[in-house]
Jmol script that loads the backbone (N, CA, C; Angstrom):
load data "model"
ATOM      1  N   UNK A   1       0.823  -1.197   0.000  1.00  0.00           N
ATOM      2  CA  UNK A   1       0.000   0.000   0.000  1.00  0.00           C
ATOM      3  C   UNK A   1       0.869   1.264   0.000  1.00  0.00           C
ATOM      4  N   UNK A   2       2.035   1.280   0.753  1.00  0.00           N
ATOM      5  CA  UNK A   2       2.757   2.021   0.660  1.00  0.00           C
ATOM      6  C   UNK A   2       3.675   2.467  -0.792  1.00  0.00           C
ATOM      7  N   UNK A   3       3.924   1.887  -1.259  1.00  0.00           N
ATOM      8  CA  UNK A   3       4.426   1.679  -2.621  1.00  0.00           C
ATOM      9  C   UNK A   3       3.561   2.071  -3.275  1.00  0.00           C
ATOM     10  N   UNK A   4       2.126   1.758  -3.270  1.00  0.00           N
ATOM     11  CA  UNK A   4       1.109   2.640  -4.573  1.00  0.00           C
ATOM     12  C   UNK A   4       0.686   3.961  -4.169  1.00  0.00           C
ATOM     13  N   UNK A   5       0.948   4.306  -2.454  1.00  0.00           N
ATOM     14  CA  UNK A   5       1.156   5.909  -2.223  1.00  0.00           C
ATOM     15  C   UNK A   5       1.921   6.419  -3.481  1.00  0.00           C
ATOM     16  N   UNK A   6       3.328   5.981  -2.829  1.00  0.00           N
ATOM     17  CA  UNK A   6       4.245   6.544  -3.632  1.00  0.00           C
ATOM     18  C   UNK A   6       4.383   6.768  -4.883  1.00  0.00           C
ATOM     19  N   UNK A   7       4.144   5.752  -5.356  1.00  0.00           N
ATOM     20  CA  UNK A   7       4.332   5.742  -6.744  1.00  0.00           C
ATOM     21  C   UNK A   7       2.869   6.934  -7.496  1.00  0.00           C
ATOM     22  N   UNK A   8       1.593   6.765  -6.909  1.00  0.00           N
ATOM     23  CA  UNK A   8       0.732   8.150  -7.232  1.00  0.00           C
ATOM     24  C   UNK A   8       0.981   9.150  -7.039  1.00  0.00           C
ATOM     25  N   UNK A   9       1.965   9.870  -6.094  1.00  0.00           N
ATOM     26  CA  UNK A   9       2.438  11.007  -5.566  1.00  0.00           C
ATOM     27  C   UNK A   9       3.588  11.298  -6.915  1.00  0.00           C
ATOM     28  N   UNK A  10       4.304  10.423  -6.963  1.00  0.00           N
ATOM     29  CA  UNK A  10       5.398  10.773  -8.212  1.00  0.00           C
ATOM     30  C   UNK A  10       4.696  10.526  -9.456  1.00  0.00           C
ATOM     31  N   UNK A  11       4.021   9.906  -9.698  1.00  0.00           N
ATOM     32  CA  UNK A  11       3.602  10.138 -10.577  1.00  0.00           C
ATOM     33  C   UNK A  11       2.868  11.532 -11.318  1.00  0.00           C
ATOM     34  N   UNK A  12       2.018  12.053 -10.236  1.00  0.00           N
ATOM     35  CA  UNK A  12       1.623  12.969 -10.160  1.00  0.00           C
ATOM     36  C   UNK A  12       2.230  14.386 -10.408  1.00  0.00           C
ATOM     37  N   UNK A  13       3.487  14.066  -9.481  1.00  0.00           N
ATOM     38  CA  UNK A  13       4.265  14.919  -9.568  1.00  0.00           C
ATOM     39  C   UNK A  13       5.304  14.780 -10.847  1.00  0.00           C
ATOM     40  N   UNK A  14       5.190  14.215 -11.717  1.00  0.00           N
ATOM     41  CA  UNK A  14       5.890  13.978 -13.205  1.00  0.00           C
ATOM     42  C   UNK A  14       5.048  14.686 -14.135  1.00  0.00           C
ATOM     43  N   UNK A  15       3.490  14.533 -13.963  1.00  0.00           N
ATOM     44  CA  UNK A  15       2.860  15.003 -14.614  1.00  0.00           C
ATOM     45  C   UNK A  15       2.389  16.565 -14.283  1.00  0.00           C
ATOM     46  N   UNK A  16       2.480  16.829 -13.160  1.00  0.00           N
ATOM     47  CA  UNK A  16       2.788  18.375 -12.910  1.00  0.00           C
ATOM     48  C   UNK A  16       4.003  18.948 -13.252  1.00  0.00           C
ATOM     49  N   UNK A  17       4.858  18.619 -13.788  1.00  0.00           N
ATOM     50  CA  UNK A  17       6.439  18.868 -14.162  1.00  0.00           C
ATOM     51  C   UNK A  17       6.126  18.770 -15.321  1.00  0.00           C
ATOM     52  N   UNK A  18       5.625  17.748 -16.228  1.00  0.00           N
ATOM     53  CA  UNK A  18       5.400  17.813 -17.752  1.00  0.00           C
ATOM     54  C   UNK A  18       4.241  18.690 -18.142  1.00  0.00           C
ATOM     55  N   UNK A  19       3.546  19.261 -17.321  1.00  0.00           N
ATOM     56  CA  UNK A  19       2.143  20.409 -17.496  1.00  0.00           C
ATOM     57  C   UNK A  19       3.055  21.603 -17.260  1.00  0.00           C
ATOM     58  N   UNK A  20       3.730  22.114 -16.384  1.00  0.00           N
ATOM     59  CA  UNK A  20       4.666  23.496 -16.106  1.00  0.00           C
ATOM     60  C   UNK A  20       5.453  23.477 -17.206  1.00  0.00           C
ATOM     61  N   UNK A  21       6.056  22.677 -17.700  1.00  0.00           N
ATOM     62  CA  UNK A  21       6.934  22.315 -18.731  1.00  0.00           C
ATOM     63  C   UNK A  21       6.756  23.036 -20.235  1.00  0.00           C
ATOM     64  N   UNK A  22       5.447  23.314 -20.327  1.00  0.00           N
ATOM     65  CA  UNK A  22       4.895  23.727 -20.877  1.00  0.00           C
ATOM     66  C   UNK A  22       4.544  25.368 -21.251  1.00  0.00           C
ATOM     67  N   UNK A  23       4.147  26.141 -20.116  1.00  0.00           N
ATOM     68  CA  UNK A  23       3.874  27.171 -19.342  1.00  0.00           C
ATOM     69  C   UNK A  23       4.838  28.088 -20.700  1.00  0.00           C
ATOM     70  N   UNK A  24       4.661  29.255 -20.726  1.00  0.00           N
ATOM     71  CA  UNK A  24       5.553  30.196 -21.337  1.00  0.00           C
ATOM     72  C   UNK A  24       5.957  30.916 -20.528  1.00  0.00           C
ATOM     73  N   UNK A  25       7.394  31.510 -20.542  1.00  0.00           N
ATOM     74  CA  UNK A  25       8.633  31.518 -19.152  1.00  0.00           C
ATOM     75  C   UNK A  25       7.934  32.873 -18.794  1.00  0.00           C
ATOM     76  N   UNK A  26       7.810  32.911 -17.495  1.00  0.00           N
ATOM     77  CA  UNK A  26       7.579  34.223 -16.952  1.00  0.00           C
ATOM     78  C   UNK A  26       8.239  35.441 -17.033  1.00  0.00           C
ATOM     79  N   UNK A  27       6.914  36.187 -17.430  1.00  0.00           N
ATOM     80  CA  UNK A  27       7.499  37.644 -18.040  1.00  0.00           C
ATOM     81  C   UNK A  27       7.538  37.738 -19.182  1.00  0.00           C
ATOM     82  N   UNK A  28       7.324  36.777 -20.043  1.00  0.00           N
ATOM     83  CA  UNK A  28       7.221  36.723 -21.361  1.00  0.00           C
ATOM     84  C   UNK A  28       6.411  37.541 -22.069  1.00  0.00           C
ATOM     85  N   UNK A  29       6.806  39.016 -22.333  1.00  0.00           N
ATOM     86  CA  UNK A  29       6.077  39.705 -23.729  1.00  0.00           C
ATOM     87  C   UNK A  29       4.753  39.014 -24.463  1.00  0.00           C
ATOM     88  N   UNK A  30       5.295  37.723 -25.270  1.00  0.00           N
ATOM     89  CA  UNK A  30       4.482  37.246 -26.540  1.00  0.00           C
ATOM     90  C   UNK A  30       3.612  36.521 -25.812  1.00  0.00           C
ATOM     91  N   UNK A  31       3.802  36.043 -24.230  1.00  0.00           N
ATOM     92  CA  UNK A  31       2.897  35.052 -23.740  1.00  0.00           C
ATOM     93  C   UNK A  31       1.107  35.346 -24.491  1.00  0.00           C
ATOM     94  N   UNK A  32       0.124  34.688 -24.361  1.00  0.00           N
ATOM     95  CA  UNK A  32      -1.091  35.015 -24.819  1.00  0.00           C
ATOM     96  C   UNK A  32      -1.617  35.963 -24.156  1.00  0.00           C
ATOM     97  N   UNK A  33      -1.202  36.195 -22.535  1.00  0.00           N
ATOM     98  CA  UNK A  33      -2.622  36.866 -21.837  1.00  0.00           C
ATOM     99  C   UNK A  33      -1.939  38.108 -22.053  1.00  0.00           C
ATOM    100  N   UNK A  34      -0.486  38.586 -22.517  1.00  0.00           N
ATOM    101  CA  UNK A  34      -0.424  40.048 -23.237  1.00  0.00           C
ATOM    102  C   UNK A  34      -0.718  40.481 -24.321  1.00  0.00           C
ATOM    103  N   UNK A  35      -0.892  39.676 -25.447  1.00  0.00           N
ATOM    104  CA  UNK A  35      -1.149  40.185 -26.451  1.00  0.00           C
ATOM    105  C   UNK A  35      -2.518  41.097 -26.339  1.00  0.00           C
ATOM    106  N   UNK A  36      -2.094  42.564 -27.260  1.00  0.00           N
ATOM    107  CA  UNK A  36      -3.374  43.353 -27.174  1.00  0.00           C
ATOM    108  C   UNK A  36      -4.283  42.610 -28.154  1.00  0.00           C
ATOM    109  N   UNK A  37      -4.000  41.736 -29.136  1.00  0.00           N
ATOM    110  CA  UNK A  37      -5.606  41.265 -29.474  1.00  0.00           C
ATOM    111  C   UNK A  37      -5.435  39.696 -29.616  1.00  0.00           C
ATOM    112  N   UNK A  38      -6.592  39.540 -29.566  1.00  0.00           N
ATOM    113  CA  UNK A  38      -7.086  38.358 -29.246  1.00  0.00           C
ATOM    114  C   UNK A  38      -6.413  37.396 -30.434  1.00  0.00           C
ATOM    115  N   UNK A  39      -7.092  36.468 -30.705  1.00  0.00           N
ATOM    116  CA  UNK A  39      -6.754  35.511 -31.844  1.00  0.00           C
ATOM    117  C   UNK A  39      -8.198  35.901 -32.530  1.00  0.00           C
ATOM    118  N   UNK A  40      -9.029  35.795 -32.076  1.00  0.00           N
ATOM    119  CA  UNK A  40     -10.418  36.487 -33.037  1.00  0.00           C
ATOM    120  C   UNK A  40     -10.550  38.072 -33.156  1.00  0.00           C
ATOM    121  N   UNK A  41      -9.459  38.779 -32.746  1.00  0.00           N
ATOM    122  CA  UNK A  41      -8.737  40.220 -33.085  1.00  0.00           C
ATOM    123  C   UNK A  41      -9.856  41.362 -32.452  1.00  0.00           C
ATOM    124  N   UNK A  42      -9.959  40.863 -31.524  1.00  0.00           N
ATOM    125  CA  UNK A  42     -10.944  41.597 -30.459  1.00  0.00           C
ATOM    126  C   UNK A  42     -10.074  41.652 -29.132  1.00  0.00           C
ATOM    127  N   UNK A  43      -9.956  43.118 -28.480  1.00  0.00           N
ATOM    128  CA  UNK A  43      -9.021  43.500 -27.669  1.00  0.00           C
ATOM    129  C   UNK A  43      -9.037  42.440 -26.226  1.00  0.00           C
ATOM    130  N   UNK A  44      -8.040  41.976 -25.930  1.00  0.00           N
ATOM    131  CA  UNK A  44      -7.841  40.969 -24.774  1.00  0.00           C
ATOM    132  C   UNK A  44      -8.298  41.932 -23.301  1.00  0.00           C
ATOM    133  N   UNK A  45      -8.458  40.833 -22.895  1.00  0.00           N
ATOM    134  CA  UNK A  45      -8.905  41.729 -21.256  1.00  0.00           C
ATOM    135  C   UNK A  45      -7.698  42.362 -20.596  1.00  0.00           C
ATOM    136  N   UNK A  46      -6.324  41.847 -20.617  1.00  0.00           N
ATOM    137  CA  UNK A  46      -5.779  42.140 -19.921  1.00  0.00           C
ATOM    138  C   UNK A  46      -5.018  43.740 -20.822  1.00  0.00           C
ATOM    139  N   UNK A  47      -5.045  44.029 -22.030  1.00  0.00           N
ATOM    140  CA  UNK A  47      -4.648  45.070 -22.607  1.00  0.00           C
ATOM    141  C   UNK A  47      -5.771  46.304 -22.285  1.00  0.00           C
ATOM    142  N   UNK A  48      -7.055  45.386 -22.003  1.00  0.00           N
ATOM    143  CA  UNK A  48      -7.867  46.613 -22.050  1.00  0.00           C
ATOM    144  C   UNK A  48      -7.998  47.483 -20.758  1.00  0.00           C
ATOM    145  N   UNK A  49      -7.445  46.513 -19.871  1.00  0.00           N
ATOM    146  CA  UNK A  49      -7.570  46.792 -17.903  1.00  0.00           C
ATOM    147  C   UNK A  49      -6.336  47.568 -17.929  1.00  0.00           C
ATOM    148  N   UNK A  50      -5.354  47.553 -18.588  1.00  0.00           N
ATOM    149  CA  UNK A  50      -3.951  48.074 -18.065  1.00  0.00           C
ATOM    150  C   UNK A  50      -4.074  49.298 -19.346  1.00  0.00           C
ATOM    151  N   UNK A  51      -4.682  49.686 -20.589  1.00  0.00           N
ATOM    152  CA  UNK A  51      -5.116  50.559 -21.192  1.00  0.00           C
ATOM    153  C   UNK A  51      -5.692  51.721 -19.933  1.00  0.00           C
ATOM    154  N   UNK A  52      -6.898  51.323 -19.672  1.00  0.00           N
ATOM    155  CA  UNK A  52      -8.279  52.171 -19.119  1.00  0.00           C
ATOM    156  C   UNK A  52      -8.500  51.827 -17.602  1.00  0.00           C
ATOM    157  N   UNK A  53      -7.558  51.371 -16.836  1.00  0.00           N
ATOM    158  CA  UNK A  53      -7.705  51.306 -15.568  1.00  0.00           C
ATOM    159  C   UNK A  53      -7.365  52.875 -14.985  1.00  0.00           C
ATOM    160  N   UNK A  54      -6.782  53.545 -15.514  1.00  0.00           N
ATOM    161  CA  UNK A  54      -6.536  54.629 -14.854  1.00  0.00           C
ATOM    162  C   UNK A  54      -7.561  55.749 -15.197  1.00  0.00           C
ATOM    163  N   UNK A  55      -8.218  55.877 -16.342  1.00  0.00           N
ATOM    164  CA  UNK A  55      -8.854  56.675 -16.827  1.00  0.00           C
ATOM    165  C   UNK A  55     -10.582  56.254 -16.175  1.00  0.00           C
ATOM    166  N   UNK A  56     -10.621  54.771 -16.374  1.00  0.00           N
ATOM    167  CA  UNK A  56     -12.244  54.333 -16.065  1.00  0.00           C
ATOM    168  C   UNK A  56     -12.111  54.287 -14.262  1.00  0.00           C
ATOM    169  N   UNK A  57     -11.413  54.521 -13.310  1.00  0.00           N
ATOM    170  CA  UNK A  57     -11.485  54.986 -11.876  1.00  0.00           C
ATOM    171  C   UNK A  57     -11.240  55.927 -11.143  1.00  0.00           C
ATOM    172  N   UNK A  58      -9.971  56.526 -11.798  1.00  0.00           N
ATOM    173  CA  UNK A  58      -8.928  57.552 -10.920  1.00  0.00           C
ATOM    174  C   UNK A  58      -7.853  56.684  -9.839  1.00  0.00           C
ATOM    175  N   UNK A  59      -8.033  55.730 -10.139  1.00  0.00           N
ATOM    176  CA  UNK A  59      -7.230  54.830  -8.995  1.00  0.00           C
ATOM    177  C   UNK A  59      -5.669  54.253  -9.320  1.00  0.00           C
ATOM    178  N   UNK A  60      -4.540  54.933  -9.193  1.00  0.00           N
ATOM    179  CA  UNK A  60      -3.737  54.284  -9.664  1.00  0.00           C
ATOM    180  C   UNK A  60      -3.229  53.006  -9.830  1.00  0.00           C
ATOM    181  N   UNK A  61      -3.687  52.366  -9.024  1.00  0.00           N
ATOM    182  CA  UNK A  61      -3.496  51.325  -8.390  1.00  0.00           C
ATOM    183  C   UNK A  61      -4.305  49.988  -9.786  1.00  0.00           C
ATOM    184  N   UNK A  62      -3.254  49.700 -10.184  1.00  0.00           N
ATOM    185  CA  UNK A  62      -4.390  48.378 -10.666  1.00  0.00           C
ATOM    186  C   UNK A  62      -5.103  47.438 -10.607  1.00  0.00           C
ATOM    187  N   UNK A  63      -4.619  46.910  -9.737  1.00  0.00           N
ATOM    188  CA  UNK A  63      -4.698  45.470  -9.058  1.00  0.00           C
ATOM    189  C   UNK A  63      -6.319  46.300  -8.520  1.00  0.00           C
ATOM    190  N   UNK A  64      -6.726  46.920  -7.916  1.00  0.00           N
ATOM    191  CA  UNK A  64      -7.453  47.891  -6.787  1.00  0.00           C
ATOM    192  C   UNK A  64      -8.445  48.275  -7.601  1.00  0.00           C
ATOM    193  N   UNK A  65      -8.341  48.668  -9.015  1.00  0.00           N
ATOM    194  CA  UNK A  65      -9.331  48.787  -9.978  1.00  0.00           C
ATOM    195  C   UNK A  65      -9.930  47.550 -10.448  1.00  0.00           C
ATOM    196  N   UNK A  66      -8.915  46.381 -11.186  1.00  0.00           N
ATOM    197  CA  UNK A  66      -9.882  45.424 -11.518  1.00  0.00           C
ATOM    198  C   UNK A  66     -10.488  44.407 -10.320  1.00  0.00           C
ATOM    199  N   UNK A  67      -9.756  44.344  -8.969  1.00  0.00           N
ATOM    200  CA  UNK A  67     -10.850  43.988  -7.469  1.00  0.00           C
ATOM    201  C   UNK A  67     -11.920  44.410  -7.040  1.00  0.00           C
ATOM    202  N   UNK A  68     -11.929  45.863  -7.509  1.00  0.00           N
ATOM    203  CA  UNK A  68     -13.042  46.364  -7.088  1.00  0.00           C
ATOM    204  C   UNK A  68     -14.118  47.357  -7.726  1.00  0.00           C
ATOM    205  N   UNK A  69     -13.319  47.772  -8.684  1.00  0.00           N
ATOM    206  CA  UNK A  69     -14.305  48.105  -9.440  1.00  0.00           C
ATOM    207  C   UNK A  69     -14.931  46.628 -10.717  1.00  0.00           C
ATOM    208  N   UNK A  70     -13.608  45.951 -12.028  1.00  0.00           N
ATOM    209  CA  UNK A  70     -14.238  45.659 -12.829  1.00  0.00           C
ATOM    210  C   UNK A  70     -14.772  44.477 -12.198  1.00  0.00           C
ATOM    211  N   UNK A  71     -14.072  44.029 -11.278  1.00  0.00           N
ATOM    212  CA  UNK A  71     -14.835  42.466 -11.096  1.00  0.00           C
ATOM    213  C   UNK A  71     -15.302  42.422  -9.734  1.00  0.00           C
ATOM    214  N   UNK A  72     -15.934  43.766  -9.408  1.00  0.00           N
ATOM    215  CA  UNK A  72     -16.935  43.438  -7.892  1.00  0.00           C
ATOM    216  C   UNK A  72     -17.782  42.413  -7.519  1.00  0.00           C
ATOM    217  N   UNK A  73     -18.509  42.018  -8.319  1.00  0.00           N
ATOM    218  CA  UNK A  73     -19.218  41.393  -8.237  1.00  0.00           C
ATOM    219  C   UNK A  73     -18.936  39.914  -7.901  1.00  0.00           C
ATOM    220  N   UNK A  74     -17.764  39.619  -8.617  1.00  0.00           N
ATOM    221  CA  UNK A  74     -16.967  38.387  -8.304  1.00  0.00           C
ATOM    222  C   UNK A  74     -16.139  38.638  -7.075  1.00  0.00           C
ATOM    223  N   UNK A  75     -15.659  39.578  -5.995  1.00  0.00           N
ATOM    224  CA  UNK A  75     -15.084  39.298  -5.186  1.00  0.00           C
ATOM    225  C   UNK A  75     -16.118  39.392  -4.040  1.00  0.00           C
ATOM    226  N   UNK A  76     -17.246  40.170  -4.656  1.00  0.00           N
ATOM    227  CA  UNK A  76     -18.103  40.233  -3.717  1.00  0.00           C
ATOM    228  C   UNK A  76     -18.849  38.729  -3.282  1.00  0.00           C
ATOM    229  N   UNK A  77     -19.104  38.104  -3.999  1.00  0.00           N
ATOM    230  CA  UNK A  77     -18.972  36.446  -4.188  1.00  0.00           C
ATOM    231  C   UNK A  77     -18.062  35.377  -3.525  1.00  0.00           C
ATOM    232  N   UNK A  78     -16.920  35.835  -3.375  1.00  0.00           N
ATOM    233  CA  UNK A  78     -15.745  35.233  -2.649  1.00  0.00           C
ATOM    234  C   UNK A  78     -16.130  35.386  -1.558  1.00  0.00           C
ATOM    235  N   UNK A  79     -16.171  36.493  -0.948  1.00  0.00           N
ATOM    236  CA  UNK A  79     -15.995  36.912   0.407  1.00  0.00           C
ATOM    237  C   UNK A  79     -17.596  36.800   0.628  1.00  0.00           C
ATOM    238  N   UNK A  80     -18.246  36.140   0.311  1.00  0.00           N
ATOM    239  CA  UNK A  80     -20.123  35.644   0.842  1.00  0.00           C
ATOM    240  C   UNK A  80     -19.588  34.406   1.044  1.00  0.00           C
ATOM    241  N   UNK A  81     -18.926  33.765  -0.168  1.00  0.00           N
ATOM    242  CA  UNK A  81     -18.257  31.853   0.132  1.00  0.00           C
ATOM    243  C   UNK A  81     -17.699  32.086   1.660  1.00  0.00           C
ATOM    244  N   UNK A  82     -16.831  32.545   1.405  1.00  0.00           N
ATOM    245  CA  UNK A  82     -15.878  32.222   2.419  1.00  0.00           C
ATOM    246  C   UNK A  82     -16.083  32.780   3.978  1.00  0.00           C
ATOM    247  N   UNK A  83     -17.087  33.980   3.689  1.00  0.00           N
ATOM    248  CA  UNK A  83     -17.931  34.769   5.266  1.00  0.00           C
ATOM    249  C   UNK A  83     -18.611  33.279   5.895  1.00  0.00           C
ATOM    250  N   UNK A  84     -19.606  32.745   4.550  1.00  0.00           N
ATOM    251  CA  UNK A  84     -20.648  31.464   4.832  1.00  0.00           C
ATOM    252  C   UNK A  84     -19.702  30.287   5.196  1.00  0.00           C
ATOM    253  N   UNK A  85     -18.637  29.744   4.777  1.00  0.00           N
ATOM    254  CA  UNK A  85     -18.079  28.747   5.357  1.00  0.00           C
ATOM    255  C   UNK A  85     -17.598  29.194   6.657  1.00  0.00           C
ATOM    256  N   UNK A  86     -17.110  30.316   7.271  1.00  0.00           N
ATOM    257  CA  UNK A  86     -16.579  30.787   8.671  1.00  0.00           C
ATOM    258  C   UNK A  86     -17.656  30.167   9.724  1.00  0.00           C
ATOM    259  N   UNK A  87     -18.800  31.025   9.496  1.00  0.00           N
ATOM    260  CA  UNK A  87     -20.048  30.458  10.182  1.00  0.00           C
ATOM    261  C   UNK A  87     -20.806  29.523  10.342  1.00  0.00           C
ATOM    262  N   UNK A  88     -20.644  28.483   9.186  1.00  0.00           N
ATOM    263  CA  UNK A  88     -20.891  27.183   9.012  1.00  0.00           C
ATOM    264  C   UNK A  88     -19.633  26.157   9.892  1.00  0.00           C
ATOM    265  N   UNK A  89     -18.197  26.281   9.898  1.00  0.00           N
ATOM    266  CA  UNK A  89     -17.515  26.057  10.829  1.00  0.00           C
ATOM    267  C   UNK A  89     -17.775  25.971  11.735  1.00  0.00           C
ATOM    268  N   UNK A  90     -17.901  27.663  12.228  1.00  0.00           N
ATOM    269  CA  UNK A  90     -18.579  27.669  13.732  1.00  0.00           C
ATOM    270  C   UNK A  90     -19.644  26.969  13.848  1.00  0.00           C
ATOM    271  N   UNK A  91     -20.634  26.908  13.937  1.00  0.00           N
ATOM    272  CA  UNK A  91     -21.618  26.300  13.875  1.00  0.00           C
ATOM    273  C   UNK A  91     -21.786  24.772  14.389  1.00  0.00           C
ATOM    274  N   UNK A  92     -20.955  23.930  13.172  1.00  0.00           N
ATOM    275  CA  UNK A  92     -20.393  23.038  13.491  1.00  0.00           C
ATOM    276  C   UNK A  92     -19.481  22.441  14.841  1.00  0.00           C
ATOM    277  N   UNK A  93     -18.743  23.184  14.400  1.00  0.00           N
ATOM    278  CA  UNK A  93     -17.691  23.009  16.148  1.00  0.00           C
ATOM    279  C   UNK A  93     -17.784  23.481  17.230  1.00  0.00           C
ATOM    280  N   UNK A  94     -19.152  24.362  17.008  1.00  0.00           N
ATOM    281  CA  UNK A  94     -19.597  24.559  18.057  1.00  0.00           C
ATOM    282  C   UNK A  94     -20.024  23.604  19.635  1.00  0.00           C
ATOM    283  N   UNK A  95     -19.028  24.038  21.187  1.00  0.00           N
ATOM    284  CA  UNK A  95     -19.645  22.654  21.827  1.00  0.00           C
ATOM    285  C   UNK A  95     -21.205  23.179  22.038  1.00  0.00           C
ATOM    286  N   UNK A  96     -21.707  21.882  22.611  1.00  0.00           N
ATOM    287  CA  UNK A  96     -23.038  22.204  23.470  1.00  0.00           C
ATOM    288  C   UNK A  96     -22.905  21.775  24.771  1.00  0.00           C
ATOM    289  N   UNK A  97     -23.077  22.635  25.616  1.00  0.00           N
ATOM    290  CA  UNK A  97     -23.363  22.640  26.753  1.00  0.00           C
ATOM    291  C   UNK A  97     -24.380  21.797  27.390  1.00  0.00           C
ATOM    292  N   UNK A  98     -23.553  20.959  28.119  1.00  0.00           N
ATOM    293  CA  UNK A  98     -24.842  19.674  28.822  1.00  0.00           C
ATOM    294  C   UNK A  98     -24.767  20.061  30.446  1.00  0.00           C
TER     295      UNK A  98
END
end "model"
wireframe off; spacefill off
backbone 0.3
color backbone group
């Protein structure tokens, strides 16, 4: 049993090494998620956030514009998951008093 641990763990871990392997080297210019257009030649998200992040908030900050302004709605979502699992925890592990 021990042996088919192992051997799933490396394995695993071969195939996470041959998936990174892959990856285009960080920082890479030509990578895809910089290119300003798409492959169907419609402006990429990430050219258009680092274009008009400063102009569509006043916020210098980028990271701070697309958190909270373009994708509110999605962090606002996160933080309901993750408020609701806190309290569901509690809840749970809560003792009871006998």
């Amino acid at each position: 049993m021990r042996l088919f641990r192992l051997l799933t763990v490396l394995s695993f871990g071969a195939l996470l090494l041959y998936a990174a392997s892959g990856l285009p080297d960080r920082g890479d210019p030509d990578a895809p998620p910089h290119r300003v257009r798409s492959i169907a030649g419609s402006l990429g998200a990430a050219a258009y956030y680092i274009q008009h992040a400063q102009s569509d908030a006043n916020t210098p900050n980028i990271v701070t514009v697309i958190l909270a302004d373009y994708r509110s709605y999605d962090t606002l979502g996160e933080a309901t998951v993750i408020f609701t699992a806190g309290i569901i925890c509690f809840l749970l592990l809560k003792r009871q008093k006998v």
